[in-house]
SETOR-279150 format. One record per residue: residue in three letters; x, y, z of N, C-alpha, C, O in turn. Coordinates in steps of 0.2 Angstrom, whole numbers, plus 5000, padded with zeros to 4 digits. Example, Ala and Ser with C-alpha at 12.3 -4.5 7.8 and 13.67 -1.06 7.14 Angstrom:
<pts>
ALA506649725039506249785039506649845039507149835042 SER506449895035506849955036506450005039506750065040 
</pts>
This chain:
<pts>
UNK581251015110580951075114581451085120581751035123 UNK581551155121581951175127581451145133580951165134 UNK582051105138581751065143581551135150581851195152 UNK581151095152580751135156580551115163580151065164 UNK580951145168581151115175580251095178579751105175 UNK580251065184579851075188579650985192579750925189 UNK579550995198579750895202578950885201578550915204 UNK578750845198578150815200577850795206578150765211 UNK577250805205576850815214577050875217576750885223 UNK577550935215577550985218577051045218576651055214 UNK577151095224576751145223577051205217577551235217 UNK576751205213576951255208576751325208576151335209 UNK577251385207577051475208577151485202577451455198 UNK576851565201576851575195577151655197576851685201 UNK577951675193578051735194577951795190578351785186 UNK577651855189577451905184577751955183577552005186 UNK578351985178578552035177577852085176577352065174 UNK578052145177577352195176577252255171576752255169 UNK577752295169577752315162577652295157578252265156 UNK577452285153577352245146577152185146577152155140 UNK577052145152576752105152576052075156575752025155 UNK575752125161575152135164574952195162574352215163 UNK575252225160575052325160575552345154576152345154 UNK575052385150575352405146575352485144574952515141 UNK576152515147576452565149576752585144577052625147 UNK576952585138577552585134577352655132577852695130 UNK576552695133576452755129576652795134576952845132 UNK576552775140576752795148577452815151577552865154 UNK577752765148578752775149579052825143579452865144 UNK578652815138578752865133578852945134579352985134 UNK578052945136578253015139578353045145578453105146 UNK578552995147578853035156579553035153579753095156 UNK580053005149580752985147580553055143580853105145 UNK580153075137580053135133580053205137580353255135 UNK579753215142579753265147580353255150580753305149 UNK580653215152581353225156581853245152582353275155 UNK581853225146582253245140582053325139582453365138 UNK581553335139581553415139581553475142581653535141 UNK581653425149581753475155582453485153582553545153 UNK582953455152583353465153583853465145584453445145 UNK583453495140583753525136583953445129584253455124 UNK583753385130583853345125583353335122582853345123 UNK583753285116583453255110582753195113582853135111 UNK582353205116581853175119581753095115581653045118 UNK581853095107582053015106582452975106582352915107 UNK583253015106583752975110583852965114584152915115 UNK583552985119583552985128583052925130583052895135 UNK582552905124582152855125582452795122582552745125 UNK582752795115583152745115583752705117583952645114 UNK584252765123584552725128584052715133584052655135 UNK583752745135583452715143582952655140582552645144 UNK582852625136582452565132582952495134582752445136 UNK583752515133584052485135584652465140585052415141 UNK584452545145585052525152584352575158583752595157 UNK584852555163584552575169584652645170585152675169 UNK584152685173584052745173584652775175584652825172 UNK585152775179585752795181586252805175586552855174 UNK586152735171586552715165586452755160586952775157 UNK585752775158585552805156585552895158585152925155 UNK585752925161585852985164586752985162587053035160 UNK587052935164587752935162587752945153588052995151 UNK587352905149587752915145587452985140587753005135 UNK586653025141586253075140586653125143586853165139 UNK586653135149586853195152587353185155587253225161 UNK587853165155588553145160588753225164588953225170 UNK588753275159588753335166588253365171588253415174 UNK587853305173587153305175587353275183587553215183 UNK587053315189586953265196586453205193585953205190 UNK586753145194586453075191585553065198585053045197 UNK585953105207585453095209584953155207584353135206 UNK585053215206584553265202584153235196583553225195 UNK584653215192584053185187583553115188583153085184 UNK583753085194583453025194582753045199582253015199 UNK582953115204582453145206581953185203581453205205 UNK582053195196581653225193581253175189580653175188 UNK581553115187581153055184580653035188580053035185 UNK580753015194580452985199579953045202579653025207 UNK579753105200579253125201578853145195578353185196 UNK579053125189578653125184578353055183577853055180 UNK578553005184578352945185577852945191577352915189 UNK577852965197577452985200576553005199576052995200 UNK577053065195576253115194575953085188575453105186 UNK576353015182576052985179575652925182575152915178 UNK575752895188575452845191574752885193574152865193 UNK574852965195574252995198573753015191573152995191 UNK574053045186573753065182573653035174573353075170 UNK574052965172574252935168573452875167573052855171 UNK573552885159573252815156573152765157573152745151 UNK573152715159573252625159572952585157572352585155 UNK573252535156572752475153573152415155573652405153 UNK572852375158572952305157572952275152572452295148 UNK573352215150573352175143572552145146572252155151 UNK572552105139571852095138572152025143572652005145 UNK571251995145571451925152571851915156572051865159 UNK572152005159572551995165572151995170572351955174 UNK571552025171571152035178570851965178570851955184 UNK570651915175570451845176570851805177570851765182 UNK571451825173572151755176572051775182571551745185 UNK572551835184572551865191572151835196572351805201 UNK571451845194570951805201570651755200570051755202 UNK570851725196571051635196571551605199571551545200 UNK572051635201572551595203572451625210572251675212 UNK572751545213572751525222573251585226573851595225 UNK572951625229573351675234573751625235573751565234 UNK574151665237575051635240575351585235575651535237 UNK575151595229575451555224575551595218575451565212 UNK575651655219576051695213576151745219575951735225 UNK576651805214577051835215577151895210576851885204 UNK577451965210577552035205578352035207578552045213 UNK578652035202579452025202579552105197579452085191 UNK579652165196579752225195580152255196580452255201 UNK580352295191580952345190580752405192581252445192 UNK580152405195579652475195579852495202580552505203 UNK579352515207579352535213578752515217578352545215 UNK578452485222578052455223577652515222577452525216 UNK577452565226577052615225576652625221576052625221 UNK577052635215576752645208576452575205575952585201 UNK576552515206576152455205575652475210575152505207 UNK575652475215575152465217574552545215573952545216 UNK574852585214574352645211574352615205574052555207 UNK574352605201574152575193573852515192573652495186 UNK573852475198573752415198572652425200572152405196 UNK572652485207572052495209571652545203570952555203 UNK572052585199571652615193571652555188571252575184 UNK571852515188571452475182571252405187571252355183 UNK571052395193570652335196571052275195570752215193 UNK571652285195572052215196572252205202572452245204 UNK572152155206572352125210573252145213573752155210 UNK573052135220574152145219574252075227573852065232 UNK574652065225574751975228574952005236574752055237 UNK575451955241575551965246576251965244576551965249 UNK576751965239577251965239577351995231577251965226 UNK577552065232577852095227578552115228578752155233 UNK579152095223579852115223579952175219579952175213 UNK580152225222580152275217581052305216581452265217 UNK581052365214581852395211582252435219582752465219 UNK581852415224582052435231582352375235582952375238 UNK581752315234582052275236582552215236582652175240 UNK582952225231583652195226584152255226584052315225 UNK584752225227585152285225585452255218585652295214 UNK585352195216585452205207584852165206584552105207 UNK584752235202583952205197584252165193584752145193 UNK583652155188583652105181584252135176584252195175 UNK584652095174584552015173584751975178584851915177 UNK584952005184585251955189584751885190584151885188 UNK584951865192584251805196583951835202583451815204 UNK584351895206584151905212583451915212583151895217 UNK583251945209582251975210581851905210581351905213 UNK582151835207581551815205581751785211581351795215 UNK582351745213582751695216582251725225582051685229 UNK582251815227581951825233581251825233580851815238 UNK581051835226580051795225579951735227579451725230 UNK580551695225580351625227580351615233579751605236 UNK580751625236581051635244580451675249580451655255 UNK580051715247579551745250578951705249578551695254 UNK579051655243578451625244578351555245577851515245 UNK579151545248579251455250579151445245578651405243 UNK579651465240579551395232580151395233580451435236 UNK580251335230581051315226581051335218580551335215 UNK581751365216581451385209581251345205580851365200 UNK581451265205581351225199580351215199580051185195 UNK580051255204579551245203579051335202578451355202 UNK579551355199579251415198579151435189579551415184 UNK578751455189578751495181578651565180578251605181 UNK579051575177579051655174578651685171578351645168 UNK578551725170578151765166578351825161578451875164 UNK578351825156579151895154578751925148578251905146 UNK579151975146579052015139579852025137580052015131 UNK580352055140580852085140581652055139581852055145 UNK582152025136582452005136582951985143583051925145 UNK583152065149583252045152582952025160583251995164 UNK582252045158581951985164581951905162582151855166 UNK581851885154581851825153582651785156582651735159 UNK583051835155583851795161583751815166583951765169 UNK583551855169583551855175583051785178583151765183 UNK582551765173582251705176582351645175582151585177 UNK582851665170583551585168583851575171583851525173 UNK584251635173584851625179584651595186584951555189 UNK583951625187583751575194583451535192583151505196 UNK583451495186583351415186582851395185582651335187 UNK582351445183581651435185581251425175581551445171 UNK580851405175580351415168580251455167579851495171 UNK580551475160580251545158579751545151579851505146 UNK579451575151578851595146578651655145578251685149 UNK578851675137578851745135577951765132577651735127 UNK577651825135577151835132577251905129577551945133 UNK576951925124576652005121577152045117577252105117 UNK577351985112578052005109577951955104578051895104 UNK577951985097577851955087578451895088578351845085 UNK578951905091579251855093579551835097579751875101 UNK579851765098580151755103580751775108581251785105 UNK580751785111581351815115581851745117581651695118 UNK582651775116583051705116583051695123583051735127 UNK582951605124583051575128582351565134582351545140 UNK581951585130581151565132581051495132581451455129 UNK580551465136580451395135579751385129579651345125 UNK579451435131578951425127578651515128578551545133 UNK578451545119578251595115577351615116577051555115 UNK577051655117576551675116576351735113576551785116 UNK575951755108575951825104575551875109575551935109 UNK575151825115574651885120574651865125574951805126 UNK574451895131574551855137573851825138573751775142 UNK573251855135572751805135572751735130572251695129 UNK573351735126573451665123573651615129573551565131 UNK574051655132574551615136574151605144574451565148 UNK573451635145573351625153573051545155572951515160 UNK572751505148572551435148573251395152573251375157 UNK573551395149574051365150574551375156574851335158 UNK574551455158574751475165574551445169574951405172 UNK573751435170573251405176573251345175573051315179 UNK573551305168573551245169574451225171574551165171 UNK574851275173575351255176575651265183576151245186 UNK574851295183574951335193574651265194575051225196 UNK574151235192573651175194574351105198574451075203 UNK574651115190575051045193574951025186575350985185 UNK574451035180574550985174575250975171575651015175 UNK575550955167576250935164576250995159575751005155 UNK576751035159576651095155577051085148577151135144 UNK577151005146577350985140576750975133576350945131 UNK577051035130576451025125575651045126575151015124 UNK575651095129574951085132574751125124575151155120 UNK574051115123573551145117573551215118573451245124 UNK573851235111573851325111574551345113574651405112 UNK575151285116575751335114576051335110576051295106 UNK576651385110577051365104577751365108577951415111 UNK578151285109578651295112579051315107578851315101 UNK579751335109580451335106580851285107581051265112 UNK580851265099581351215099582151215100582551165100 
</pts>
């Protein structure tokens, strides 16, 4: 088993990537990335399948490169807007229970998002939002950097080796390797490389969160599946 940081007798946090792994947006990104692609004359599933894998700017670079990169990221950011106002949501199933079960001041929302919009999507589906949320403002390199997780920690007086990750996405899972922290992949048929340990749902996965916020030994606990 891929070994898994953390000091005994320590206080331990728990940190939560937010797209696809508390909330699930994927119908959500789709079509705001679909309309932006239309406004502006593209192929709406191409446009979806680079921005799936770069950052919106990178994405504008390689879709529309004769394009003001700030005009088009103004135009994204206010359809993302009026989806936070007028958009669908759903939290994964046993986020609202993890969430308020665990000890204030001892998790954290590490996000590519905007706070804003967490916290509008957060209040239409009744999730809780912590006193410490990192969003895509407050980092100048997002994910996969360590930088998001490494300032969560830092806000909430943790050290990393005593922090856990929470992931769905490739590049959050390094961004919470790089800072040295445990990571653990939920809501995804399989594993993401470099996970310490796999979960198909996050309500498989939330027994064992809270028994790692607690302080139990997160070796082996019943119901996971480590990666070997």
């Amino acid at each position: 088993m891929i070994s898994e940081r953390g000091r005994p007798g320590a206080k331990r946090y728990v940190l939560f990537d937010v797209d696809g792994t508390l909330m699930d947006a994927v119908d959500n990104q789709r079509l705001v990335w679909r309309t932006w692609a239309e406004r502006y004359g593209l192929d709406p599933d191409e446009v979806y399948r680079v921005a799936l894998r770069t950052r919106p700017t990178e994405t504008f670079a390689r879709v529309a490169p004769d394009r003001d990169p700030q005009e088009c990221l103004a135009a994204l950011h206010e359809l993302e807007d009026e989806d936070v106002r007028a958009g669908s949501y759903e939290a994964f199933d046993g986020a609202s229970e993890l969430l308020n079960a665990l000890e204030p001041g001892g998790w954290a929302l590490v996000t590519s998002n905007y706070e804003h919009r967490v916290r509008g999507r957060f209040a239409r589906t009744g999730l809780p939002v912590p006193k410490v949320v990192v969003d895509a403002a407050a980092v100048a390199d997002g994910k996969p950097s360590p930088a998001p997780y490494l300032q969560a920690a830092a806000q909430l007086g943790a050290e990393p080796e005593d922090c856990l990750v929470i992931e769905d996405a490739p590049s959050g899972v390094q961004s919470g390797l790089r800072a040295g922290m445990t990571v653990w992949g939920v809501n995804t048929p399989a594993a993401v490389d470099g996970v310490h340990r796999h979960f198909g749902s996050l309500r498989e996965a939330a027994p064992e969160i809270l028994a790692f916020a607690s302080g139990a030994h997160p070796d082996r606990l019943e119901g996971t599946a480590a990666v070997e």
